[in-house]
DOKOL-701940 format. One record per residue (C-alpha): residue number from 0; residue in three letters; x negated, y negated, z negated. Coordinates in Angstrom, 2 decimals. Layout:
N
guba / nulo / px / py / pz
NUM / ALA / X / Y / Z .
...
REM end
This chain:
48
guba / nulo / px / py / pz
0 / UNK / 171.98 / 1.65 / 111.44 .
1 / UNK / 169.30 / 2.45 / 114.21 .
2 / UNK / 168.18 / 5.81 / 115.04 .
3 / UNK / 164.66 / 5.11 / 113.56 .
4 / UNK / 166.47 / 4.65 / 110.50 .
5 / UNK / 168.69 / 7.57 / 110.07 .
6 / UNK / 166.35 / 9.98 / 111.07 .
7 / UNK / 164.32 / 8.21 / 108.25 .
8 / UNK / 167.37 / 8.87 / 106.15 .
9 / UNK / 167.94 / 12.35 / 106.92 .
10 / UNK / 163.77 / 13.45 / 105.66 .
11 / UNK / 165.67 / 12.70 / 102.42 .
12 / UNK / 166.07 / 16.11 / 100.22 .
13 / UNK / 170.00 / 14.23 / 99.03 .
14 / UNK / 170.87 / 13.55 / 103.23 .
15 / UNK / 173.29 / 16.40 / 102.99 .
16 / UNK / 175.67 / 15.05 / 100.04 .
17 / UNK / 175.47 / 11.38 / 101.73 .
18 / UNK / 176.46 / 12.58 / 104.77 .
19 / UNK / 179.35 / 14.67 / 103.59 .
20 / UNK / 180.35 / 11.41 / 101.71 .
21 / UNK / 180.27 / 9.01 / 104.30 .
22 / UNK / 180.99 / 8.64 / 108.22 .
23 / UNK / 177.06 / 6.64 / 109.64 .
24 / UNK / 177.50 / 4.89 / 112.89 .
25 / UNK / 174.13 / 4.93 / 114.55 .
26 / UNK / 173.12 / 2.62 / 117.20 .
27 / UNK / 173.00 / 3.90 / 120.89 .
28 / UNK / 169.96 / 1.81 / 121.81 .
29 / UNK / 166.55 / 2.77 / 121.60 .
30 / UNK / 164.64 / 6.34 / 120.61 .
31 / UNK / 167.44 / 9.04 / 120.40 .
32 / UNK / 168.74 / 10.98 / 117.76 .
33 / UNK / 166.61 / 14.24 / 117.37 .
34 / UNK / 166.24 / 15.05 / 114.09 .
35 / UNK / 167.77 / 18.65 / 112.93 .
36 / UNK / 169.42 / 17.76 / 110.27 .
37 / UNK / 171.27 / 14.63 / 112.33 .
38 / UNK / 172.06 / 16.87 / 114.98 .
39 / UNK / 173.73 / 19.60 / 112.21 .
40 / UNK / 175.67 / 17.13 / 111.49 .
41 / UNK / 176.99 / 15.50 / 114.42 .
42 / UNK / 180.37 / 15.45 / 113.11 .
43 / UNK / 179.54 / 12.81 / 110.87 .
44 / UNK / 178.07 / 10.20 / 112.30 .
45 / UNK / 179.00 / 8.52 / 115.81 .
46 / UNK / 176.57 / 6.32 / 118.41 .
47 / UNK / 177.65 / 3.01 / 118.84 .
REM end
């Protein structure tokens, strides 16, 4: 997904049991990934 998009995703109240569900694979291009909750969760999710 883009960046836009997951930080989108991760406004979402449910973001933390999705992303303890499933591995996201962001893409590297365009805006970073700043949001809080993204960044708690680096683990989870890798650019590609």
């Amino acid at each position: 997904m883009t960046a836009t998009t997951a930080e989108l995703l991760a406004g979402y109240e449910s973001f933390e049991t999705w992303i303890k569900k499933i591995r996201w694979f962001i893409s590297a291009e365009g805006s970073p990934v700043t949001h809080p909750r993204l960044q708690a969760y680096a683990d989870r999710w890798d650019p590609v």
